[in-house]
N, C-alpha and C positions, 0 to 999 in steps of 0.2 A: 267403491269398496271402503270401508271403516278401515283407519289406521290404527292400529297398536300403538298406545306410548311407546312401547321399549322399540317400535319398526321406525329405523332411520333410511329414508330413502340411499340409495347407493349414491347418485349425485353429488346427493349433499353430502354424505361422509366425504366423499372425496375432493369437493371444495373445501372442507375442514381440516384437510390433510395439510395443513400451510405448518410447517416445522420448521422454526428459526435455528435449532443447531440439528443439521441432519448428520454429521459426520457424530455425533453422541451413538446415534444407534447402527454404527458400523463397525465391523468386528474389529479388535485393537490390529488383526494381523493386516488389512487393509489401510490402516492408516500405517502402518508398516509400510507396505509397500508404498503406497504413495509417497511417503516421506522419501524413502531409500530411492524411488526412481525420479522422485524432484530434485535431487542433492546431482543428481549425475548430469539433467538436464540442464540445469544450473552452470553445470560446469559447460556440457557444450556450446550451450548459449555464449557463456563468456571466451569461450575460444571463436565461436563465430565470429562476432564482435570486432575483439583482440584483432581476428587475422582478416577483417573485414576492410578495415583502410590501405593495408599491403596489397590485398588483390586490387580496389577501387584506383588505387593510386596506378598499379601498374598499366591496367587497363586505360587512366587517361592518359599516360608516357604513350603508348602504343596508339594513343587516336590520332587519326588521318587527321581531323582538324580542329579548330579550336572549341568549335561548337560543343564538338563527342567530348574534347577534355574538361570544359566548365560543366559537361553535365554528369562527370565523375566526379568531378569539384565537389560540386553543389551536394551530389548522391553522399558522397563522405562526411562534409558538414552536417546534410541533415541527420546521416544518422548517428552521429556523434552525439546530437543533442535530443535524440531521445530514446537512442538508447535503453536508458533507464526505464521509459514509459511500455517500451515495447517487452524487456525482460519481466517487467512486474505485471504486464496486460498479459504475459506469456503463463505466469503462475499463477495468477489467479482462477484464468479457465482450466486450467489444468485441475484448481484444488476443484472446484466448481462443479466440475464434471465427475468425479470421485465423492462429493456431497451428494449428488443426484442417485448414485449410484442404489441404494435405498429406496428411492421413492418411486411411486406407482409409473406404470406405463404415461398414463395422461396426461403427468407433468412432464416428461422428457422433450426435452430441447428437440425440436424437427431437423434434423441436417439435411443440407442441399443433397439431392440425390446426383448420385456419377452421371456426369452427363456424356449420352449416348451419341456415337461419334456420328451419326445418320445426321443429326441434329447440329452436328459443328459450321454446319454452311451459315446458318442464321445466328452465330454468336460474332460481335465486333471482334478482329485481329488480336487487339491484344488481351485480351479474355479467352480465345481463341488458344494462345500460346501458353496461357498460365495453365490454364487446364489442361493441358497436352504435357507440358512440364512436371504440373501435380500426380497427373494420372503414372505416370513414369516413374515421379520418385513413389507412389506407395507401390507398386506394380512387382517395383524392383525389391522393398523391402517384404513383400510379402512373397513373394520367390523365394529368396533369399531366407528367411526366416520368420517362413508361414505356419512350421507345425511348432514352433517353442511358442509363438503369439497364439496360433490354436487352444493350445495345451493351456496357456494362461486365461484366454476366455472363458474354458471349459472350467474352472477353479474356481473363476469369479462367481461364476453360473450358480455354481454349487453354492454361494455363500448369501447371493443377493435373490431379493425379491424379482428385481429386474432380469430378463432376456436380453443379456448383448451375443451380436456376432462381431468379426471382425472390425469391421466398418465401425461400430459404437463402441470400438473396447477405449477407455480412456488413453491406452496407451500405445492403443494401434496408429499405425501410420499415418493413418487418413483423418484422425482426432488430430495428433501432433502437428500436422500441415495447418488443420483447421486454427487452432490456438495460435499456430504460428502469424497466419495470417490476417485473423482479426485481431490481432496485437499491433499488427503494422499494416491496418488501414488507413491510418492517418499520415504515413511515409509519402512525400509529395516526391516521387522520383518516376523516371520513363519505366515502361516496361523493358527495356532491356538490362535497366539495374535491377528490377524486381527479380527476371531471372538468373542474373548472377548471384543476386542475395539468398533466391531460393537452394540455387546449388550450392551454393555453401550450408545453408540449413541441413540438405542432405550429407554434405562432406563431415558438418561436424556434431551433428544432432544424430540422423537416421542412420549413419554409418554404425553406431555403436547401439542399435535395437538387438542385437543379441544380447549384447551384456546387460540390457535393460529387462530385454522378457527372462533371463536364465536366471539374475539375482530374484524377482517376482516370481518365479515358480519354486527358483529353493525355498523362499521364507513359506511360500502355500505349504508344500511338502512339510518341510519341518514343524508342520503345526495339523499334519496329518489331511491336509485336504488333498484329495485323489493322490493319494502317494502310487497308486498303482499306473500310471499313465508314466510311457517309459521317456527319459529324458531325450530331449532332443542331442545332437550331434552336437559337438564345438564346431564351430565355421574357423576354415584353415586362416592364418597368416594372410598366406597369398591371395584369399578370396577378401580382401578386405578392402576398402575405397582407399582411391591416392590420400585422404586428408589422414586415416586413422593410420597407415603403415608410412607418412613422411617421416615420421623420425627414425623408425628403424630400418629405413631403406631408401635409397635415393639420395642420402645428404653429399654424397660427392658433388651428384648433377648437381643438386639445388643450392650447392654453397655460393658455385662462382653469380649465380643469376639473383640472390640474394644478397651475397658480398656488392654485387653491382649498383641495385638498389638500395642499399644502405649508404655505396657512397656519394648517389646520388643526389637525395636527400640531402645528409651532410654539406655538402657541396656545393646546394645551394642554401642551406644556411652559413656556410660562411663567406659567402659575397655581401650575403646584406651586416657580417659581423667585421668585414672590411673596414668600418669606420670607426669600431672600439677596439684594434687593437692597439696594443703600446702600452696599457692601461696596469701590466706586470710586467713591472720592469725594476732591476735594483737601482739605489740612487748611489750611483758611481762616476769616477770622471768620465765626461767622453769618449777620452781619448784609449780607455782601456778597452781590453781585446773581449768581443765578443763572441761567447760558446755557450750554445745552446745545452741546455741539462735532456739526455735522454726521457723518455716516458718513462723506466722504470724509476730512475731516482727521481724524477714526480713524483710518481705514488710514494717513494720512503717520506718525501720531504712532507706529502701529502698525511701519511699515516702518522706520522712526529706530530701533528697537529691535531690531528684525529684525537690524538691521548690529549690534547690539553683544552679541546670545543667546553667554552666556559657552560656553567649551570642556566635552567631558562632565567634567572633573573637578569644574567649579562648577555642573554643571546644576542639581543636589540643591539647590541652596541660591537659587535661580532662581525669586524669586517673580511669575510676570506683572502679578497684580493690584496689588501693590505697589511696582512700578516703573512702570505704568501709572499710579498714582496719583501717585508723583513727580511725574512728567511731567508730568502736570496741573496740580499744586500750581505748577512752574517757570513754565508757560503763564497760569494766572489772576493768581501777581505779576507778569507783565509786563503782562499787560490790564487789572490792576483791576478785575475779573471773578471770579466762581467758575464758572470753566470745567467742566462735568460731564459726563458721557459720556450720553448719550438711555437711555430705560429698554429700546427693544429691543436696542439694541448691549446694556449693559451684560445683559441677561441671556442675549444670545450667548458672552459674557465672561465669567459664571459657569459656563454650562455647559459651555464646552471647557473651561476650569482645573478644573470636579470631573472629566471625560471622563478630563486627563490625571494629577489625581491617583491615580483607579484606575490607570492602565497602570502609574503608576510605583510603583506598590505592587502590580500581577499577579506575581504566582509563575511562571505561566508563560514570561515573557518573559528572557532570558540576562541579567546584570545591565548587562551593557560592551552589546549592542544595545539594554537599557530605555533606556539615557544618549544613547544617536544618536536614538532616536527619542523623548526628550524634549521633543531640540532643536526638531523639526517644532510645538510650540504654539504658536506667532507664525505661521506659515504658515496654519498650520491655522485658528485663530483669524479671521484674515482670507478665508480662502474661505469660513465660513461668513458672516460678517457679509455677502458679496459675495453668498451663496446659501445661501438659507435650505433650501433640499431638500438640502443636507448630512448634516439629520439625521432624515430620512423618507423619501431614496432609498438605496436599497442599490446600487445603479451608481450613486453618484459618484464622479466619476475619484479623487477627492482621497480618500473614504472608504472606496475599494475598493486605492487604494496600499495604504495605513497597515492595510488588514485583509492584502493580500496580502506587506507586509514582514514584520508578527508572522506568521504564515502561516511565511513560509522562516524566519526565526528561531526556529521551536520546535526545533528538532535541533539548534542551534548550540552545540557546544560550549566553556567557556573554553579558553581555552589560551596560555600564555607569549608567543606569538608572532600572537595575532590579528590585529594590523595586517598581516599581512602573507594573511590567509585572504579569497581573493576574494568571499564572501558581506560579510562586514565590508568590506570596499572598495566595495563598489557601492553597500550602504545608503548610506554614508559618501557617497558621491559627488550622492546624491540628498539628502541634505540638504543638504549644502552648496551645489547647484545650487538650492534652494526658498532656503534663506536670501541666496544673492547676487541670485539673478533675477526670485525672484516680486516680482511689484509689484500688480498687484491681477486677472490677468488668466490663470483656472483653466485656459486651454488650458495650459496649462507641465505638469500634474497628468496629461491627458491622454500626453503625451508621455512622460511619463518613467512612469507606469503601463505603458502600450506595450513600451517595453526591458525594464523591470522583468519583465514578463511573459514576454516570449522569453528573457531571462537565467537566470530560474526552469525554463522549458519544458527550456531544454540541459540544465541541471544535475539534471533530474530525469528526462530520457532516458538519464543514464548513468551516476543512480543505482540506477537500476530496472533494466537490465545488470547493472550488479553485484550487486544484491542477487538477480537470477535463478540468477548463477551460482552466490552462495552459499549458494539452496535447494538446489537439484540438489548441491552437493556436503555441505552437511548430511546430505541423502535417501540419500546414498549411503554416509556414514559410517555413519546410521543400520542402512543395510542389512549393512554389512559388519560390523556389532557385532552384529546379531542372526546373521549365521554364522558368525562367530568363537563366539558362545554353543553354536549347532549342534555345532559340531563338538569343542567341548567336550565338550559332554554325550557325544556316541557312542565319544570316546575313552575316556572313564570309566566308560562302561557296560561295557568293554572289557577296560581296563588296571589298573581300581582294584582293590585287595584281591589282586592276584596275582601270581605269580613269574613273571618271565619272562628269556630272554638281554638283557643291556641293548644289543645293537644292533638289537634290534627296538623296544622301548620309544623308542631313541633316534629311530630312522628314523621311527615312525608320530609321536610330538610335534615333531621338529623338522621333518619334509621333508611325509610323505604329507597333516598335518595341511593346508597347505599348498596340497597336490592336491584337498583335498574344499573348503578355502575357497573356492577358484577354481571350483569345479563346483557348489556352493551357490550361488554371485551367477550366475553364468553360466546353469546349467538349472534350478533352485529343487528342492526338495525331494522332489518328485514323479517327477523325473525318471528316465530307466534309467539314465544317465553317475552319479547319485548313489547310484542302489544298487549299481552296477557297482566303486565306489569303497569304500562300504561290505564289498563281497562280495569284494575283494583282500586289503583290511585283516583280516578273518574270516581269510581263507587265508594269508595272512601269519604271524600270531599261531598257527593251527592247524599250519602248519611248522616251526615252532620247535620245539614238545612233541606230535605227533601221537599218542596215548592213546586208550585206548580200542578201539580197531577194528583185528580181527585180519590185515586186508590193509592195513595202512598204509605199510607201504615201497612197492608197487609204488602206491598211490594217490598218497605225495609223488613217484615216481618220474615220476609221470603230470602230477603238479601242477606243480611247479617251473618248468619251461619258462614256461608259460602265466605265472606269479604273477611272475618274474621280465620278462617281457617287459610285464606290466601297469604292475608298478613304473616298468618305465624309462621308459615312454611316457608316464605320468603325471607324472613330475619333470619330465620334458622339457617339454609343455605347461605346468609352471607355473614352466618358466624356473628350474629350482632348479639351484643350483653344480653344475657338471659333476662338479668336481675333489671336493666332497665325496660325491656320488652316484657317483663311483668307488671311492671308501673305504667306502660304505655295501655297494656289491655286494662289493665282497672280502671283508669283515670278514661277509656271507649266506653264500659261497659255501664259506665255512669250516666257518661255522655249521651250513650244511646236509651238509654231508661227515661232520661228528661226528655229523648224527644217523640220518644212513644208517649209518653203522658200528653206531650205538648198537642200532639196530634188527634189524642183520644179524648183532651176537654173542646179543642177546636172542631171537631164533630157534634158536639152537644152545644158547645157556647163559647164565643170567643174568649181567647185566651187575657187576661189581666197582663197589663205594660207590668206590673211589678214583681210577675210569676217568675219562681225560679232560673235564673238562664246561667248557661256556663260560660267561664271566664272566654272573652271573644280578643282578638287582634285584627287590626286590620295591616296587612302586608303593603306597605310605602313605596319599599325599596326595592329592587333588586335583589333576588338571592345570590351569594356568591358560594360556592361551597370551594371548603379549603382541601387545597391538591394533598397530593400523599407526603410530597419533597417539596416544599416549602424554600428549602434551603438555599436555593440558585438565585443567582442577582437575576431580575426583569432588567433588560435595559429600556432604556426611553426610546419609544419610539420617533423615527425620524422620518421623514416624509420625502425621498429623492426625483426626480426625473427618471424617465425609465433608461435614457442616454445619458447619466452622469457617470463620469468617470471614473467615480469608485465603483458604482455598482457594475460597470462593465468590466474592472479588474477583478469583481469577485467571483464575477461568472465564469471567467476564467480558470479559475484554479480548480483544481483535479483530485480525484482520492487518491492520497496519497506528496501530495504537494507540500511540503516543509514552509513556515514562516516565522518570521522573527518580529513580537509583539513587547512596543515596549509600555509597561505597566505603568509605571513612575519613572521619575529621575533613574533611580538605582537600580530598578529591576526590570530586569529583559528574560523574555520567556520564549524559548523555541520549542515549536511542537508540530504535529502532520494532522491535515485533515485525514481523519478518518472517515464521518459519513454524514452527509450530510441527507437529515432525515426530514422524508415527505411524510403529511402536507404541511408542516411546521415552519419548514424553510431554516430548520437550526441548523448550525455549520459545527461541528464538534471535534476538538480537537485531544491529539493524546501526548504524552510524551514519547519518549524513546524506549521505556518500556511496555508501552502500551496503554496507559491508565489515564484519564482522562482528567484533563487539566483546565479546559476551557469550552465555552459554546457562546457562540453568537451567533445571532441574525445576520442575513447578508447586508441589511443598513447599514447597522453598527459594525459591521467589520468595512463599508466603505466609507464610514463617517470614519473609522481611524485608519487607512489607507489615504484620505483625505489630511488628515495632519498630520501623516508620516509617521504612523506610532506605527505602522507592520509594513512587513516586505517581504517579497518573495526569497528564498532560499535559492540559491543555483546548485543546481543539484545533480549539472553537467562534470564531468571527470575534468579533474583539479588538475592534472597535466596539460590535458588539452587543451584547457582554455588559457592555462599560465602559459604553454607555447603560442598559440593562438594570439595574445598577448604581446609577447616579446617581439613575433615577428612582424604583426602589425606596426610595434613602436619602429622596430628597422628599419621598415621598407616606407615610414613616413623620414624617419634621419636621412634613407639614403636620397630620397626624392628632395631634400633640400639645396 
């Protein structure tokens, strides 16, 4: 059957359907939702987290032996340290899955089907439990609140090209587990931590699926999609999981079992703080009488000092213990006394001063942010004295700020003018708000965590914008350098080594080259428009010196028409100068007149060596044709081992991995791999607002990991690891 120009196979349209921003053509109210139900996820995530080390920890107190307890240990550390990888692996498929949501049937991701429990005999045990686990927490959320996720299906239905049912609603249960779990594939823990971590996923993720399908159906409603579909019921109070109703219920039981653990913890961090105390103390006779100062007059003596925490330029020289101990020493001459600080305060008081000696010696931290958040050890200092689960809960408000300001500080650039760089303003504004207003009373912590939080949320919805767009226009430089390479190479398969008129050499490297770029990015290589481009160029260059074959006048006689109307239609489509695409056909139509003549006295009688010929070149070199964006340094290429140490550090690193590259002497540049784009092999990196600041080869990023000009960013919770830290340093003092 004869095709149609205008009949495009269905196939191929739909291999064509490759769309680099698909969330462009989704209604504004779906990125709505999306937005609004990422922001709450986000938060359960971080409460999981937060109250992930509490359960792990209790769990290894409670193990029969020490096996079970190092494998809590271990379960804790690891996920301490990725954390990070697994909440940002969590949001990605989430956005991921809401991009899809637009596109045809044929691209949809295949989800593992539910597996049917006939079939459980033949799956290994602990695969076996996960999926009995899984199947139970979606089982339970869709009992539970099966007709509000209905109702939102049924919305989406209406708005997308796409067919979902429960099972593929992005924000149904069995999606939410899925993201969950390929986020935290790489978690090296037993299956029996897996489903602890998983029931917590449900205690503090799936617990709150009503509040998540009820805000998505208001925003559908209010924008008129099915307003007639009647609202689901509110789910009671009391139908609510132990994680979402502990705070409003139970906190009598759960204080003392809490209080216990907390001072358990404690308790054992002050055996190994056994060996620095004494270290506040006033400098008085001996022989005078010692009396411990209560905890409240701490915190006054504490808050005295609080007003006078010098500016960052004297923070460095800011010793607490030593002005604490002043103060003391002022305090017992006027009582006649040796006023001493109690032995728990004071090794609350060692341990925040080593906590903050580490920060102010992390690498990771900007040096103009390490000095703002110096100032926070008098605050700090005091919330823990005031609460001792400072430094055994991972959600406290106080130790969840101070991890989520080093958090936005790893990307912070210096720069000449920071006072005036809104990330520096707002840390800036939260200490100075803890050092005027804390007085002994941690809701303040809560509060200003809260802003802190939405402040980071904007700033990193439109850094994650920008840095989308500068995938997609990397991918596309990418692509247009490897057909810029294409159509290289066919010119030179073509042109090289041979004589030819220079207004065809001229016209195929400066115009048609041009014509085939455009039809390379537009139909790819396969295509008939790129061999149809190929097979003009052929006929182009065979017009010029037709050779060879005894009917060649009546064959260009026959050709030209065609080869001249291909030309024009093709400059035309790729937009080329009218006014030189007029010059180019005159300076042909010349061309081709001398070689009809040349061919019609060569029929009668050979042609005379001195007969008119047009200006000829012969092509030496190589063509190179010049890219769109010139602008970018090439680096040199370096030649490594496929097992050299840099390049195995580079392979390493992740989208999304922070590094610190220093330029010269002066200049150090922190930025995140963004993406690193195939078949290129570029690594490209962005700032902290998203815009893109650098690209290198994986060589040359292992040639300067090789001379120590870059390094990995720790991008593990700045508490953690300053604890982590400290008690390491202890328990090597106490082992002395």
């Amino acid at each position: 059957m004869h095709n149609d120009g205008k009949v495009v196979p269905l196939h191929k349209a739909t291999e064509e359907r490759v769309t680099p921003s698909p969330l462009a053509r989704l209604p504004v109210v779906l990125i709505q939702v999306r937005d609004k139900a990422a922001l709450q996820l986000r938060q359960g995530l971080q409460a999981l987290f937060d109250n992930a080390d509490d359960t792990l920890f209790e769990m290894a107190d409670r193990a029969l032996n020490n096996v079970d307890q190092n494998t809590f240990f271990e379960a804790m550390r690891d996920l301490r340290l990725k954390r990070k990888h697994i909440e940002r692996g969590f949001h990605e498929r989430f956005a991921e899955a809401f991009a899809a949501l637009d596109q045809y049937d044929v691209h949809e991701v295949t989800l593992a089907a539910p597996m049917s429990y006939d079939k459980l005999a033949l799956v290994p045990n602990d695969e076996l439990e996960k999926t009995v686990a899984l199947d139970a927490m979606v089982a339970k959320v869709l009992s539970r609140d099966g007709l509000a996720l209905g109702q939102l299906t049924a919305r989406l239905n209406a708005l997308i090209t796409r067919r979902l049912d429960d099972q593929s609603n992005p924000m149904g249960p069995a999606m939410l587990c899925e993201y969950f779990l390929e986020a935290g594939r790489d978690l090296g823990v037993e299956i029996k931590v897996k489903l602890i971590i998983l029931k917590l996923f449900e205690n503090y993720v799936l617990s709150d699926a009503d509040h998540l399908y009820a805000e998505a159906n208001q925003l559908l409603i209010a924008t008129g999609v099915l307003p007639e579909l009647k609202a689901a019921p509110a789910r009671r109070a009391s139908d609510r999981p132990v994680a979402s109703a502990r705070s409003s219920q139970g906190e009598a039981s759960g204080t003392s079992s809490l209080d216990a653990s907390v001072q358990e913890v404690f308790s054992a961090l002050q055996e190994l703080l056994l060996h620095v105390r004494g270290s506040v103390a006033p400098k008085l006779d001996a022989a005078s009488e010692v009396q411990p100062i209560s905890t409240r007059d701490l915190l006054r003596l504490l808050s005295h000092l609080q007003q006078y925490v010098p500016a960052q330029a004297a923070a460095d020289d800011f010793d607490l213990r030593n002005q604490l101990e002043q103060l003391l020493t002022r305090v017992s001459v006027k009582s006649g006394k040796s006023r001493v600080v109690g032995g728990v305060d004071e090794d609350v008081i060692n341990l925040i001063a080593m906590l903050f000696e580490f920060i102010l010696d992390d690498r990771t931290l900007p040096d103009r942010l390490k000095a703002l958040i110096g100032r926070l050890q008098i605050p700090m200092l005091k919330v823990a004295v005031v609460d001792k689960s400072f430094f055994s809960r991972g959600s406290h408000p106080a130790r969840r700020l101070l991890n989520e300001i080093a958090s936005a500080s790893l990307g912070w650039g210096a720069r000449d003018d920071y006072q005036r760089d809104v990330l520096y303003l707002r840390i800036e504004q939260i200490v100075q708000r803890l050092l005027n207003d804390f007085v002994d009373d941690p809701a303040i912590f809560t509060e200003l965590l809260t802003d802190f939080l939405a402040f980071t949320s904007d700033e990193r919805r439109r850094s994650e914008l920008l840095e989308q767009r500068t995938r997609d226009a990397e991918e596309g430089r990418a692509k247009a350098e490897l057909a810029r390479q294409r159509v290289q190479e066919v010119l030179n398969e073509r042109l090289l080594g041979r004589t030819l008129p220079e207004v065809v050499v001229r016209l195929l490297q400066e115009a048609w080259s041009k014509v085939l770029l455009l039809v390379w990015l537009k139909h790819s290589e396969q295509s008939a428009e790129w061999q149809a481009g190929l097979q003009t160029m052929d006929e182009l260059i065979w017009s010029a010196d037709p050779q060879g074959l005894a009917d060649a006048r009546p064959r260009l006689l026959e050709l030209v028409p065609g080869l001249l109307k291909a030309l024009r239609d093709g400059l035309a489509s790729a937009a080329f100068d009218p006014f030189a695409t007029s010059e180019f056909f005159s300076q042909l139509e010349s061309l081709h007149v001398q070689v009809f003549q040349r061919l019609a006295k060569q029929s009668v009688e050979p042609v005379a060596s001195d007969a008119q010929q047009p200006a000829m070149v012969e092509v030496l070199e190589e063509i190179v044709l010049s890219a769109a964006d010139d602008s970018h340094r090439e680096e040199r290429v370096v030649a490594l081992p496929e097992d050299d140490a840099g390049l195995v550090w580079v392979r390493q690193l992740r989208i999304g991995n922070w590094v610190e590259i220093r330029e010269d002497e002066e200049s150090v540049l922190r930025c995140k791999l963004a993406a690193i784009v195939e078949p290129t092999g570029k690594y490209i990196f962005v700032n902290r607002t998203g815009m893109k600041v650098l690209e290198r080869t994986a060589q040359g990023l292992a040639v300067e990991f090789r001379r120590g000009a870059v390094r990995l960013l720790d991008d593990t919770q700045l508490f953690d690891r300053a604890l982590a830290s400290v008690i390491g340093n202890l328990r090597r003092l106490k082992s002395r």
